[in-house]
KOLRO-138027 format. One record per atom (N, C-alpha, C, O): atom name; x negated, y, z; residue in three letters. Coordinates in steps of 0.2 Angstrom, whole numbers, plus 5000, padded with zeros to 4 digits. Layout:
# residues N
+------+------+------+------+------+
! atom !    X !    Y !    Z ! rest !
+------+------+------+------+------+
!   CA !    X !    Y !    Z !  ala !
...
+------+------+------+------+------+
//
This chain:
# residues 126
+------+------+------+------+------+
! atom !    X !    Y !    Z ! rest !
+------+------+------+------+------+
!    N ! 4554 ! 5395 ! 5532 !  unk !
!   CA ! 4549 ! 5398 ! 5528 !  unk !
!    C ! 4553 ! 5403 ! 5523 !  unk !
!    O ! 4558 ! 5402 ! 5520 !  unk !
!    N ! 4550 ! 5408 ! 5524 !  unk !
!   CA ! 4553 ! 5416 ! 5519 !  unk !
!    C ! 4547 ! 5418 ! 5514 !  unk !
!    O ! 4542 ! 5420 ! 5515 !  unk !
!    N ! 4549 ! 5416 ! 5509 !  unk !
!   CA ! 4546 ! 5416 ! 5503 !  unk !
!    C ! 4546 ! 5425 ! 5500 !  unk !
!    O ! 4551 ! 5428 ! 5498 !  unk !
!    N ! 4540 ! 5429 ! 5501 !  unk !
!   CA ! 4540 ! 5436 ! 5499 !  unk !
!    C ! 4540 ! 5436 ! 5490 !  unk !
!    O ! 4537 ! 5431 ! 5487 !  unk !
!    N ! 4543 ! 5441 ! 5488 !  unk !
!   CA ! 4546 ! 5442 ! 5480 !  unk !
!    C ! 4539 ! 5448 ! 5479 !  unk !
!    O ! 4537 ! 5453 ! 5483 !  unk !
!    N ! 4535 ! 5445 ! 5473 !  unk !
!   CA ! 4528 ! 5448 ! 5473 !  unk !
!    C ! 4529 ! 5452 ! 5464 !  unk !
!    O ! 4530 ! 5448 ! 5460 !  unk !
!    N ! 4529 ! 5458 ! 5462 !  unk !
!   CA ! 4529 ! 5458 ! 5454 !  unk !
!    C ! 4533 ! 5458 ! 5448 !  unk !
!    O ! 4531 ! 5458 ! 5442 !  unk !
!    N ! 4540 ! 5459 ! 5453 !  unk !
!   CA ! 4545 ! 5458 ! 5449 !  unk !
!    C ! 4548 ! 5465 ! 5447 !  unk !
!    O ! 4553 ! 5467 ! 5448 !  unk !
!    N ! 4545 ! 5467 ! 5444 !  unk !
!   CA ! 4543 ! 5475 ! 5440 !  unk !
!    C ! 4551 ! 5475 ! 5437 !  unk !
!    O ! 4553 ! 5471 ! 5433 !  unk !
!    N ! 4554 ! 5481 ! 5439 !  unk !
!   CA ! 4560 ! 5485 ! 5435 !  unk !
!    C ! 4559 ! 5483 ! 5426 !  unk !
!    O ! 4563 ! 5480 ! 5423 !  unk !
!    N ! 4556 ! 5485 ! 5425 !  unk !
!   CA ! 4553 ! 5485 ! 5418 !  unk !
!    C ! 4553 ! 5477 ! 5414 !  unk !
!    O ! 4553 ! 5476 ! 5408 !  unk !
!    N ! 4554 ! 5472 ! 5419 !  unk !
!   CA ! 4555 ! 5466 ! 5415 !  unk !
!    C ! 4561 ! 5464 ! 5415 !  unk !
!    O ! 4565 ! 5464 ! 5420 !  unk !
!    N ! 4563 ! 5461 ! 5408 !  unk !
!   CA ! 4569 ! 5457 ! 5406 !  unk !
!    C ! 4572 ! 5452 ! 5414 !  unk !
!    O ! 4577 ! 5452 ! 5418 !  unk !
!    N ! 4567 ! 5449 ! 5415 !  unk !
!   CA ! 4566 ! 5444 ! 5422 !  unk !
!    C ! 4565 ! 5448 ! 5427 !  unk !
!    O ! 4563 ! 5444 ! 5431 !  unk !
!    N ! 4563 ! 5456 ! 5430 !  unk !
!   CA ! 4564 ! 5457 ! 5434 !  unk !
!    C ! 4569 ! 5459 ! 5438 !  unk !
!    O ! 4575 ! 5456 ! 5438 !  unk !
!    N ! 4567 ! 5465 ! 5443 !  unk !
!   CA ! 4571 ! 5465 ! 5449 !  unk !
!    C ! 4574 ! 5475 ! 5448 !  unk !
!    O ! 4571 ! 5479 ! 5449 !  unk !
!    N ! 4580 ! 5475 ! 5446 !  unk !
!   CA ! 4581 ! 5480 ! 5443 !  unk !
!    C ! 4580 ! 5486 ! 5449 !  unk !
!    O ! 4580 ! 5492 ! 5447 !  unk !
!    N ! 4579 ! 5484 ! 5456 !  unk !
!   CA ! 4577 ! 5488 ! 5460 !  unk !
!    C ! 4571 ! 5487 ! 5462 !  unk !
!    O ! 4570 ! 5490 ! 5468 !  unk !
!    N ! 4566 ! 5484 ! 5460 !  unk !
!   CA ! 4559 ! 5484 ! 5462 !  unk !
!    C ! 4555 ! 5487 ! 5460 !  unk !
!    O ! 4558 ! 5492 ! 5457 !  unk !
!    N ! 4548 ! 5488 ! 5461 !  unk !
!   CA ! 4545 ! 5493 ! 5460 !  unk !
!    C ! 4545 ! 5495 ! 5452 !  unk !
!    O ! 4548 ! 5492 ! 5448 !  unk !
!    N ! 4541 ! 5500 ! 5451 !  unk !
!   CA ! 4540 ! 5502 ! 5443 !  unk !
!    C ! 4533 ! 5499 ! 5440 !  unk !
!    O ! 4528 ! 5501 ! 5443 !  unk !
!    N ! 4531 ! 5494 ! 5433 !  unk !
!   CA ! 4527 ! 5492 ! 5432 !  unk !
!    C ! 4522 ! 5500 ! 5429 !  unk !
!    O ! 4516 ! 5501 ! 5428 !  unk !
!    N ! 4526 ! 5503 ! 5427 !  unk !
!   CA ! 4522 ! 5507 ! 5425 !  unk !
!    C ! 4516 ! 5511 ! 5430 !  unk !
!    O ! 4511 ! 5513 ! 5430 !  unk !
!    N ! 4521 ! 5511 ! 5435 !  unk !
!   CA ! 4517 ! 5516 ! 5441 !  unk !
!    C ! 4511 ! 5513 ! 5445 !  unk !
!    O ! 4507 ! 5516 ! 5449 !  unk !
!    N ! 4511 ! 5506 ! 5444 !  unk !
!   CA ! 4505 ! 5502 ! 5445 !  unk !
!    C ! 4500 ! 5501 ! 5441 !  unk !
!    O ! 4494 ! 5501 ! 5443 !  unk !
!    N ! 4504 ! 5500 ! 5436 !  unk !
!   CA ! 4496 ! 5501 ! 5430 !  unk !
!    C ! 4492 ! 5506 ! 5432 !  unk !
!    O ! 4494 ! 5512 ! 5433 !  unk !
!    N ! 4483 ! 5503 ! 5431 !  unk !
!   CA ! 4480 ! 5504 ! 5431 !  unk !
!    C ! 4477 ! 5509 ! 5437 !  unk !
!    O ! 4474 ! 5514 ! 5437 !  unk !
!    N ! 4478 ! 5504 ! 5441 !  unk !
!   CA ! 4480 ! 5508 ! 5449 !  unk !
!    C ! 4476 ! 5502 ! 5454 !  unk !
!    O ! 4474 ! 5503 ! 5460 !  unk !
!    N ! 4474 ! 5495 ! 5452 !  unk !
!   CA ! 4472 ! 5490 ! 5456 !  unk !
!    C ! 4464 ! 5492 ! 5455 !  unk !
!    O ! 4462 ! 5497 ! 5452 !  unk !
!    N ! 4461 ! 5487 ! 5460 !  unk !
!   CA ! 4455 ! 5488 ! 5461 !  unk !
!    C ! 4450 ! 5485 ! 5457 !  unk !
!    O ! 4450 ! 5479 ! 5458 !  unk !
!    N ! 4446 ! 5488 ! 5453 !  unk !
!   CA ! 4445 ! 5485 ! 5448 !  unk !
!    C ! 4439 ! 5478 ! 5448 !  unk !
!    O ! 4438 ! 5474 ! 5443 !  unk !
!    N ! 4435 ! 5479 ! 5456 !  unk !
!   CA ! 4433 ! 5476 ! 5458 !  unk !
!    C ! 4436 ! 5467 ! 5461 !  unk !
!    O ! 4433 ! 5462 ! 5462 !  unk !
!    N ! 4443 ! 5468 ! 5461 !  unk !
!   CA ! 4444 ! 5461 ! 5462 !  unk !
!    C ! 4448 ! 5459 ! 5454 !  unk !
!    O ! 4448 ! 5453 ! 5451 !  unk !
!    N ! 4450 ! 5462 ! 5452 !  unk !
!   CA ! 4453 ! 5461 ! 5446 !  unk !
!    C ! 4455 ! 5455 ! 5442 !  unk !
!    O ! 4461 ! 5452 ! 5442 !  unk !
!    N ! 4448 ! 5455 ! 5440 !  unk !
!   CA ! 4448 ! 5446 ! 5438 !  unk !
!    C ! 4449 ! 5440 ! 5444 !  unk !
!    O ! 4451 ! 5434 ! 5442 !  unk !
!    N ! 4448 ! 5441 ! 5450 !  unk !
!   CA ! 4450 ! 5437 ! 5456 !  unk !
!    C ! 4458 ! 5436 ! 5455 !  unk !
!    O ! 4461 ! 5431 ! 5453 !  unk !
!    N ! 4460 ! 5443 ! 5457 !  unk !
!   CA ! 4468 ! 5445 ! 5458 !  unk !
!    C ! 4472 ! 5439 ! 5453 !  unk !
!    O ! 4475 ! 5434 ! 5455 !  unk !
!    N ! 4469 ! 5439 ! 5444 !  unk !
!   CA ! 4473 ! 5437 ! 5439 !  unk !
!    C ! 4472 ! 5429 ! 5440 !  unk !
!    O ! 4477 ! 5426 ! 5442 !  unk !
!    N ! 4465 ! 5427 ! 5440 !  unk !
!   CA ! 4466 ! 5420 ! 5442 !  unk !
!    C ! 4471 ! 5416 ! 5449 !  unk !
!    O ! 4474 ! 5410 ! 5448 !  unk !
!    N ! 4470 ! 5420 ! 5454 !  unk !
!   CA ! 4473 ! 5416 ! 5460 !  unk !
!    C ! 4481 ! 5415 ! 5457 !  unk !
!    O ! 4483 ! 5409 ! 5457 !  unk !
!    N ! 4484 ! 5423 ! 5454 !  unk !
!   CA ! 4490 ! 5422 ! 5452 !  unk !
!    C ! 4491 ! 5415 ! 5444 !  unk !
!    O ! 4495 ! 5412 ! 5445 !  unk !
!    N ! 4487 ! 5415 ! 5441 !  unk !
!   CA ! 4489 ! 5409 ! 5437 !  unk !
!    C ! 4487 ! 5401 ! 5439 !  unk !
!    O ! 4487 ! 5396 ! 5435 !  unk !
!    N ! 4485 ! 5402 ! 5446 !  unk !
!   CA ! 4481 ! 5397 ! 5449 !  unk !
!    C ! 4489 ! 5396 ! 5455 !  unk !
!    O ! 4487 ! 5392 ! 5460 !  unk !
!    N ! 4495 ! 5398 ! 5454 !  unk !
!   CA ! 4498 ! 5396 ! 5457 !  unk !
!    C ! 4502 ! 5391 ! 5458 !  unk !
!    O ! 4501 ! 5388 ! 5453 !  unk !
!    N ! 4507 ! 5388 ! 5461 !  unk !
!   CA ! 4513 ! 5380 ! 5459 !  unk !
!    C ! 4516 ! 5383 ! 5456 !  unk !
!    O ! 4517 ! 5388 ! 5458 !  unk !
!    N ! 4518 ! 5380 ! 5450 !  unk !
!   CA ! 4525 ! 5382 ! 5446 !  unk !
!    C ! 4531 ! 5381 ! 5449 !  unk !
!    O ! 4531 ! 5375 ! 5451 !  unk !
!    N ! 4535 ! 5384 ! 5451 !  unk !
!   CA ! 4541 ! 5384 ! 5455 !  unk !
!    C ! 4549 ! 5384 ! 5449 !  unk !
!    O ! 4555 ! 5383 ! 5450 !  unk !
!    N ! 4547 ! 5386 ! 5446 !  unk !
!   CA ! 4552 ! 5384 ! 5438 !  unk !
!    C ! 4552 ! 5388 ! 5432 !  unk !
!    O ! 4550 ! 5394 ! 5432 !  unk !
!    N ! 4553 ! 5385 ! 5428 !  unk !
!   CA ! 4551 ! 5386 ! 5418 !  unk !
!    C ! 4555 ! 5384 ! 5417 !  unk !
!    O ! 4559 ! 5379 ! 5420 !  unk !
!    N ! 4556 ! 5390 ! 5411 !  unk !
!   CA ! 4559 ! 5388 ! 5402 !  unk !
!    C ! 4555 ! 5386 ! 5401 !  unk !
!    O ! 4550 ! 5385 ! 5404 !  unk !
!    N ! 4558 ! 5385 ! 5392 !  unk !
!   CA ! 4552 ! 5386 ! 5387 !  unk !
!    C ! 4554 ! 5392 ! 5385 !  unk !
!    O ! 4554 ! 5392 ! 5379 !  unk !
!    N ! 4556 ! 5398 ! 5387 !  unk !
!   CA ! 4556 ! 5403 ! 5383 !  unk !
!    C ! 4549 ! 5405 ! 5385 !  unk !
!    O ! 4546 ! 5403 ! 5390 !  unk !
!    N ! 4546 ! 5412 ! 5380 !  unk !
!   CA ! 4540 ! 5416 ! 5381 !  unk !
!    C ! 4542 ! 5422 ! 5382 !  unk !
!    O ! 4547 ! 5424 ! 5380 !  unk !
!    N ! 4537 ! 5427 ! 5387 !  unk !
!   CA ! 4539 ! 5433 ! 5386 !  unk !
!    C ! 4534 ! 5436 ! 5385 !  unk !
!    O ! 4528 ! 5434 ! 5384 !  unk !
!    N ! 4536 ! 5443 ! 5384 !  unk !
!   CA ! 4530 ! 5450 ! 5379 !  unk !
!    C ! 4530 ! 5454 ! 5384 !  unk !
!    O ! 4532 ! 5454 ! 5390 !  unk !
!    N ! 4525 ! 5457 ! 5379 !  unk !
!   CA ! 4521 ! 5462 ! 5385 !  unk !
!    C ! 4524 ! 5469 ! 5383 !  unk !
!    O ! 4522 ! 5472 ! 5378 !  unk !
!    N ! 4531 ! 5474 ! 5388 !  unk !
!   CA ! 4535 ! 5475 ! 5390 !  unk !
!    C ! 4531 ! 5483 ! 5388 !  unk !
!    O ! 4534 ! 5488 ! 5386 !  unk !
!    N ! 4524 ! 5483 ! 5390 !  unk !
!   CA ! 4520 ! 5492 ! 5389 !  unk !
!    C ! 4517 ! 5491 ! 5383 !  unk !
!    O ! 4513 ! 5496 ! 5383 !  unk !
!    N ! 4516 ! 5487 ! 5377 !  unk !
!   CA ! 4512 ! 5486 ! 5372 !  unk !
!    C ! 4520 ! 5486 ! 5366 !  unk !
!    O ! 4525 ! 5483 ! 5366 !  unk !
!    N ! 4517 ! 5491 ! 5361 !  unk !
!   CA ! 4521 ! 5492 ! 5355 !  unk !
!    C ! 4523 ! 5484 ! 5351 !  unk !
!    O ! 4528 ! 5482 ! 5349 !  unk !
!    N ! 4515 ! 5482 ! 5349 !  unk !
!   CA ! 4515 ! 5475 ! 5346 !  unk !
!    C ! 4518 ! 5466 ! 5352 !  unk !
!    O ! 4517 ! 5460 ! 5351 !  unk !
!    N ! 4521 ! 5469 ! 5356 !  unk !
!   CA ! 4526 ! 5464 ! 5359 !  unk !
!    C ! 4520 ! 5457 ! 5361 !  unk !
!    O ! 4522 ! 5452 ! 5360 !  unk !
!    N ! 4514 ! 5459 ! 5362 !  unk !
!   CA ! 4510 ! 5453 ! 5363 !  unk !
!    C ! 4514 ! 5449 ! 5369 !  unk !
!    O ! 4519 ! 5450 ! 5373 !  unk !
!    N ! 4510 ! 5441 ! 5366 !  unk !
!   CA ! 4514 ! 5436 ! 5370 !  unk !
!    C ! 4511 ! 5437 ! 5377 !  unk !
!    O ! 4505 ! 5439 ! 5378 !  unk !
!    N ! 4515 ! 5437 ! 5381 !  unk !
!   CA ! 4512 ! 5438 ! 5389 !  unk !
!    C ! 4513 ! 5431 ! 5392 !  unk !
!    O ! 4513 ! 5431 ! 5398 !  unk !
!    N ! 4515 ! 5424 ! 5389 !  unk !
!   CA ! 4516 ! 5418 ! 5394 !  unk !
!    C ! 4523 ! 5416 ! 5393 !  unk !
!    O ! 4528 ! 5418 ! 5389 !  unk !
!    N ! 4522 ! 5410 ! 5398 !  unk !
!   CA ! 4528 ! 5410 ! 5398 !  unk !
!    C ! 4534 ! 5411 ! 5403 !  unk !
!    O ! 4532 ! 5416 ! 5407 !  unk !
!    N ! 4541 ! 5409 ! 5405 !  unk !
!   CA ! 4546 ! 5415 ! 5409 !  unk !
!    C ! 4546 ! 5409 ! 5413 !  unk !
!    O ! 4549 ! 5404 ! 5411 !  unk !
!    N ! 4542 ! 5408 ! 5419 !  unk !
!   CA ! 4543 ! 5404 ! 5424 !  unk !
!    C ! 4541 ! 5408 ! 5431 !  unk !
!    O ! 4538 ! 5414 ! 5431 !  unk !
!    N ! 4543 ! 5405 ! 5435 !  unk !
!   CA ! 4541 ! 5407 ! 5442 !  unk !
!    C ! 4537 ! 5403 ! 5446 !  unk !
!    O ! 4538 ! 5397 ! 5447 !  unk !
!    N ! 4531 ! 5405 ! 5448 !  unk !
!   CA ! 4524 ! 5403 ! 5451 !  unk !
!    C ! 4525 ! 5406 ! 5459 !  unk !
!    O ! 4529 ! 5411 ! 5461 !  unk !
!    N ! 4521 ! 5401 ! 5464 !  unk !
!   CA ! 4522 ! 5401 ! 5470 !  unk !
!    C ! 4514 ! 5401 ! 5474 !  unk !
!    O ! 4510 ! 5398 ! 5471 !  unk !
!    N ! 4512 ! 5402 ! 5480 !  unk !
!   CA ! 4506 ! 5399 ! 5483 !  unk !
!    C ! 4512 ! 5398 ! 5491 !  unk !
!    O ! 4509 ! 5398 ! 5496 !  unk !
!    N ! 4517 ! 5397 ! 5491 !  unk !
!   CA ! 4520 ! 5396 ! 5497 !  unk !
!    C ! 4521 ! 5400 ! 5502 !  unk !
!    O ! 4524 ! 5398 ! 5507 !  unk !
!    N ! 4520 ! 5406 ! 5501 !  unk !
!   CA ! 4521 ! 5413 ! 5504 !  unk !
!    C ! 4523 ! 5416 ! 5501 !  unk !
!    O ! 4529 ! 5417 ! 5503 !  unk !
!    N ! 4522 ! 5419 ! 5494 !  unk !
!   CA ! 4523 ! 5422 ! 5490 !  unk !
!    C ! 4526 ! 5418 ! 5483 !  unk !
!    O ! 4524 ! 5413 ! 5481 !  unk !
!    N ! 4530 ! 5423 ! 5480 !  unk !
!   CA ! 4533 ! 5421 ! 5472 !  unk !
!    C ! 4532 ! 5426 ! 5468 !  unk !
!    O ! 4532 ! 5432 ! 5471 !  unk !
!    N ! 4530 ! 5425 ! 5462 !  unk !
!   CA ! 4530 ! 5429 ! 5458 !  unk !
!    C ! 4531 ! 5428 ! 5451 !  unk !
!    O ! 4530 ! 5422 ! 5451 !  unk !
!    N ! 4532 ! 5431 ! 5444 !  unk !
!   CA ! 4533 ! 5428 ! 5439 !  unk !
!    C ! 4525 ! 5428 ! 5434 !  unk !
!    O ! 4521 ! 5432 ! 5434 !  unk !
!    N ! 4526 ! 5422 ! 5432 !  unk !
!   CA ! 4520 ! 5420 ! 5429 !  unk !
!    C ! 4516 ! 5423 ! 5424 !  unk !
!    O ! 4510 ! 5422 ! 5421 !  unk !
!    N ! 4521 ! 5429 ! 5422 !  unk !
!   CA ! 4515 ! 5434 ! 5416 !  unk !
!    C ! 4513 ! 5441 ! 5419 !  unk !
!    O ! 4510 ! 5446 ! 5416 !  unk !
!    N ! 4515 ! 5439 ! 5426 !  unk !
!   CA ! 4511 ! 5442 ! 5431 !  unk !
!    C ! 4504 ! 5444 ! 5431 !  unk !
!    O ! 4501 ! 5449 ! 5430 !  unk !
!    N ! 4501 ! 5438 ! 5431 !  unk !
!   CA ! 4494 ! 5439 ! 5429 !  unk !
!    C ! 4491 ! 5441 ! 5422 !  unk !
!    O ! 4486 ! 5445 ! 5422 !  unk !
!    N ! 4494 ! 5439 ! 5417 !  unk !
!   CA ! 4493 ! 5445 ! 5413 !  unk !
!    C ! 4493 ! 5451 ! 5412 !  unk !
!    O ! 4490 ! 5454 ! 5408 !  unk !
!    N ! 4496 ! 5454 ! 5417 !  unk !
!   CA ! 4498 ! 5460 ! 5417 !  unk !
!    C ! 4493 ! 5461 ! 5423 !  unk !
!    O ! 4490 ! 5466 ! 5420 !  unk !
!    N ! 4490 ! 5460 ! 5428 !  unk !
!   CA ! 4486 ! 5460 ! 5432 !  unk !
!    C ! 4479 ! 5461 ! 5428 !  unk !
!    O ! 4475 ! 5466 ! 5428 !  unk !
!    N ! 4478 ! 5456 ! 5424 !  unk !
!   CA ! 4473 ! 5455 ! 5420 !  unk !
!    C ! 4471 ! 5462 ! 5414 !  unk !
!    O ! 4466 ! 5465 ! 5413 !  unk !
!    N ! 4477 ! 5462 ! 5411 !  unk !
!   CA ! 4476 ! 5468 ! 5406 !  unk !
!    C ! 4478 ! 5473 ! 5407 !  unk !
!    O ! 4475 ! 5477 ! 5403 !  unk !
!    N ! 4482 ! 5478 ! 5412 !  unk !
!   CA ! 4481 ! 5482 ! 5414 !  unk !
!    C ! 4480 ! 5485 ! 5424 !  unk !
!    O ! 4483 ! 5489 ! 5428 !  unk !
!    N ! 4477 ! 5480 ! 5425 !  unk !
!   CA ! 4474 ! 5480 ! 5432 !  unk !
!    C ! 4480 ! 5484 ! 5437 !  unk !
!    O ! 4479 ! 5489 ! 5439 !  unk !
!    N ! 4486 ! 5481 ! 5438 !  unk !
!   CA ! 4490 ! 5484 ! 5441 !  unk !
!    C ! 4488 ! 5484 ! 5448 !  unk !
!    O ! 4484 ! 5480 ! 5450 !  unk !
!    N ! 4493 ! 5490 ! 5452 !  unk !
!   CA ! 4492 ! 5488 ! 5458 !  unk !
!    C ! 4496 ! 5482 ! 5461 !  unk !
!    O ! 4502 ! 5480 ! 5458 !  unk !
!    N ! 4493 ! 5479 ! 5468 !  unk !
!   CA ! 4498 ! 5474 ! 5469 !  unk !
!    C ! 4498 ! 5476 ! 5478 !  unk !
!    O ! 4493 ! 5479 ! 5480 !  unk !
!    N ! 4504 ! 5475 ! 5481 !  unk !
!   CA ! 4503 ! 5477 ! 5488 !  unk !
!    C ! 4498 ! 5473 ! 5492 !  unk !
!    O ! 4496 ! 5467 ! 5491 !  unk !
!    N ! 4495 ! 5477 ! 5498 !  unk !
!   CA ! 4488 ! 5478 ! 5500 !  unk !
!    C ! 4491 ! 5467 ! 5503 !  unk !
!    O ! 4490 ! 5461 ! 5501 !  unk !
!    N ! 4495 ! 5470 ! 5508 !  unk !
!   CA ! 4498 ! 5462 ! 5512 !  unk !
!    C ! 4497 ! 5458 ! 5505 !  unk !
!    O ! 4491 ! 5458 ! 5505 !  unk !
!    N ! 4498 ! 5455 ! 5501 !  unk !
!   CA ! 4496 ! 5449 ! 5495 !  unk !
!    C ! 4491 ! 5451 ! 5495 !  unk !
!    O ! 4487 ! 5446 ! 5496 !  unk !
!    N ! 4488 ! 5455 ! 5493 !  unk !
!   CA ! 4479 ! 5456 ! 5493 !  unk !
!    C ! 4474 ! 5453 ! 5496 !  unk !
!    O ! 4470 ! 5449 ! 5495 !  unk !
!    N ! 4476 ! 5457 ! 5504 !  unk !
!   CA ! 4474 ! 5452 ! 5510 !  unk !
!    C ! 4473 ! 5445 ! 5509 !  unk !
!    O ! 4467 ! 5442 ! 5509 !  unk !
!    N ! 4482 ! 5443 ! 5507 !  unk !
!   CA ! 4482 ! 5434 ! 5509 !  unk !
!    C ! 4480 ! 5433 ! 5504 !  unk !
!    O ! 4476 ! 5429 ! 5507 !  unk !
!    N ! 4478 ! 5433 ! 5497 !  unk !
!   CA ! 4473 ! 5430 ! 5492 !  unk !
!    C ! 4467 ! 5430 ! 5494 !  unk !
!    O ! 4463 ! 5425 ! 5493 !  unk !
!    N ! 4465 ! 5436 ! 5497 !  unk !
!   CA ! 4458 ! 5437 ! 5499 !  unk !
!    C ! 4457 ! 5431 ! 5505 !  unk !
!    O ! 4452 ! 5427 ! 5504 !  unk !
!    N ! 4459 ! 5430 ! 5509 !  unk !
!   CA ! 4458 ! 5426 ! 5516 !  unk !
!    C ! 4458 ! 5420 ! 5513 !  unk !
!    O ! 4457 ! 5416 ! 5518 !  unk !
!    N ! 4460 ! 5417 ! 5505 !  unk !
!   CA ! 4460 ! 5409 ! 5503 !  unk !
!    C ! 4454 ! 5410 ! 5500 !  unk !
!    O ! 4451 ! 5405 ! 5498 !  unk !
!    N ! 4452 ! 5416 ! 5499 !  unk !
!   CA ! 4445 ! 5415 ! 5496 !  unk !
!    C ! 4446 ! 5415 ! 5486 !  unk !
!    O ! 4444 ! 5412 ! 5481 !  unk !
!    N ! 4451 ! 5420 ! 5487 !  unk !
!   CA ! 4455 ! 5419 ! 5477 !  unk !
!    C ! 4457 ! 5413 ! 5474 !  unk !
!    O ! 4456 ! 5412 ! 5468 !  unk !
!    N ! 4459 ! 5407 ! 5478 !  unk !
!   CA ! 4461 ! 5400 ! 5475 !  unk !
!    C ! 4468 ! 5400 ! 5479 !  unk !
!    O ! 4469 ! 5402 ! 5484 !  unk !
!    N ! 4471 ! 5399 ! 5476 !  unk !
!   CA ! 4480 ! 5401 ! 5477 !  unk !
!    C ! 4481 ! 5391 ! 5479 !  unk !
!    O ! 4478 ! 5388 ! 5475 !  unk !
!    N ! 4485 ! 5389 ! 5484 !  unk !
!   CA ! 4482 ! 5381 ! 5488 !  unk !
!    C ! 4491 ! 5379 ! 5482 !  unk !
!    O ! 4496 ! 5381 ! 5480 !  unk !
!    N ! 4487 ! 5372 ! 5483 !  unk !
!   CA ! 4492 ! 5368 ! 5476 !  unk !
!    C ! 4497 ! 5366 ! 5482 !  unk !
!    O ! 4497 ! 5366 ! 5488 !  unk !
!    N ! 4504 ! 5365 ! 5478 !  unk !
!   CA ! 4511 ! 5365 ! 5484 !  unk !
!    C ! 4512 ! 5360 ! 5482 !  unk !
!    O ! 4511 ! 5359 ! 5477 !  unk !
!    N ! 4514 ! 5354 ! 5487 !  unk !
!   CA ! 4519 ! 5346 ! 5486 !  unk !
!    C ! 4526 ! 5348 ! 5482 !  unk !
!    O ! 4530 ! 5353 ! 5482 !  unk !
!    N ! 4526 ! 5342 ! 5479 !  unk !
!   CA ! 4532 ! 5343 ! 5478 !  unk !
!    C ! 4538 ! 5341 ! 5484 !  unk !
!    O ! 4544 ! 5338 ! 5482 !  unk !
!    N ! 4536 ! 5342 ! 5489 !  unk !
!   CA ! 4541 ! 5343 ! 5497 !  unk !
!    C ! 4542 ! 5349 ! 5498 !  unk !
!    O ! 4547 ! 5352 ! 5500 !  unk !
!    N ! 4536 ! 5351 ! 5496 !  unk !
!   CA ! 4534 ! 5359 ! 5498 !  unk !
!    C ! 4539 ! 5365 ! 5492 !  unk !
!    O ! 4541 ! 5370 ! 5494 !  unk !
!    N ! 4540 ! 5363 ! 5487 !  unk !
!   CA ! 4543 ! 5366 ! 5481 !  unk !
!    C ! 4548 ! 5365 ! 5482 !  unk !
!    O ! 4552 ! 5370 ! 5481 !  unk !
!    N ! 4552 ! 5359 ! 5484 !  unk !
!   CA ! 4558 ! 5358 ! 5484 !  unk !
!    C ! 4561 ! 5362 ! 5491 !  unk !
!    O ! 4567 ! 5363 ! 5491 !  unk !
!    N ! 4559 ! 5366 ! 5497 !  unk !
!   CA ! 4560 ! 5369 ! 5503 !  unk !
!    C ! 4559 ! 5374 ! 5501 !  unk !
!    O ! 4562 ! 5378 ! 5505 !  unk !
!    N ! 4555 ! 5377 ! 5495 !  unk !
!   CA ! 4557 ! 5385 ! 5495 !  unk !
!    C ! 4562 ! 5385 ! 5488 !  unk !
!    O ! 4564 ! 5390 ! 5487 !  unk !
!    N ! 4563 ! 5379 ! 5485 !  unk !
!   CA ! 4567 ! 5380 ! 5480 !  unk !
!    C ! 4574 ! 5380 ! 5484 !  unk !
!    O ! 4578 ! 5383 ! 5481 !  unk !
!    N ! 4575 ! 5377 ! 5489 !  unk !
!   CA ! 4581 ! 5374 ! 5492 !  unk !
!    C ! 4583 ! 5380 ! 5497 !  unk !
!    O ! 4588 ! 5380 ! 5499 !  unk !
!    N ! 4576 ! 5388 ! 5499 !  unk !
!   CA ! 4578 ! 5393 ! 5501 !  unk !
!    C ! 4581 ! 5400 ! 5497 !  unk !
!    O ! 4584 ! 5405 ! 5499 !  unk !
!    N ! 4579 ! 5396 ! 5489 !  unk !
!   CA ! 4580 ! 5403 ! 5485 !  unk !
!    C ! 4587 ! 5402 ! 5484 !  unk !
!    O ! 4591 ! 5406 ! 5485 !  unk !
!    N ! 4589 ! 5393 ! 5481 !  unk !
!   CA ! 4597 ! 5391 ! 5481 !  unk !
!    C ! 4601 ! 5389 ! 5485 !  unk !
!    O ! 4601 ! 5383 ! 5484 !  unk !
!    N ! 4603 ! 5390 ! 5489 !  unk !
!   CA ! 4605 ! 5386 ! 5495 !  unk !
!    C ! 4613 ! 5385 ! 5491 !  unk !
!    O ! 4616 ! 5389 ! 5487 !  unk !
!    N ! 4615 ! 5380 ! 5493 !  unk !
!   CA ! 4620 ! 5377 ! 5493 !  unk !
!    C ! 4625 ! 5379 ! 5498 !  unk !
!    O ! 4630 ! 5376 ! 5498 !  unk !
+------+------+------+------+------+
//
């Protein structure tokens, strides 16, 4: 099982310093799924948390954006102020994730904890 890396924007403290540009997506998604897009993504397993919180990385006033964990529907990972950022500035996300939410019908499917422990045991392997 190959776990794809969804949203991990340059721009984030927690991001992927070679990943896409959150800026260049903004306001770039389909406005028409929008709100689908944001729920599937906060609809997804927690695959690991702090308690720390993170802000929102394009707003002056550092609004809170969530918390700093990583969310899963078992294809896909992505960090969980994700959908915030989906939600308020309607980013784009690639078409492949789009599809696969679209074909669950925008409910992101609940993972076992069998299921969390196999892709946590792909990201850390021993």
């Amino acid at each position: 099982m190959t776990v794809k890396d969804l949203g991990f924007f340059k721009e984030f403290p927690h991001g992927d310093a070679k990943g896409p540009s959150l800026l260049e997506c903004a306001a770039k998604g389909d406005p028409r799924i929008q709100g689908s897009i944001s729920k599937y993504l906060e609809g997804g397993s927690m695959l690991a948390a702090t308690a720390q919180r993170v802000f929102d990385v394009l707003s002056e006033e550092k609004q809170d954006a969530g918390p700093l964990a990583i969310m899963t529907d078992g294809e896909w990972m992505w960090p969980a102020d994700l959908a915030y950022y989906a939600r308020r500035y309607n980013i784009s996300l690639p078409e492949s994730f789009v599809a696969h939410a679209r074909s669950l019908d925008w409910v992101a499917p609940s993972l076992t904890s069998a299921e969390l422990l196999l892709i946590e045991a792909e990201m850390f392997p021993e």
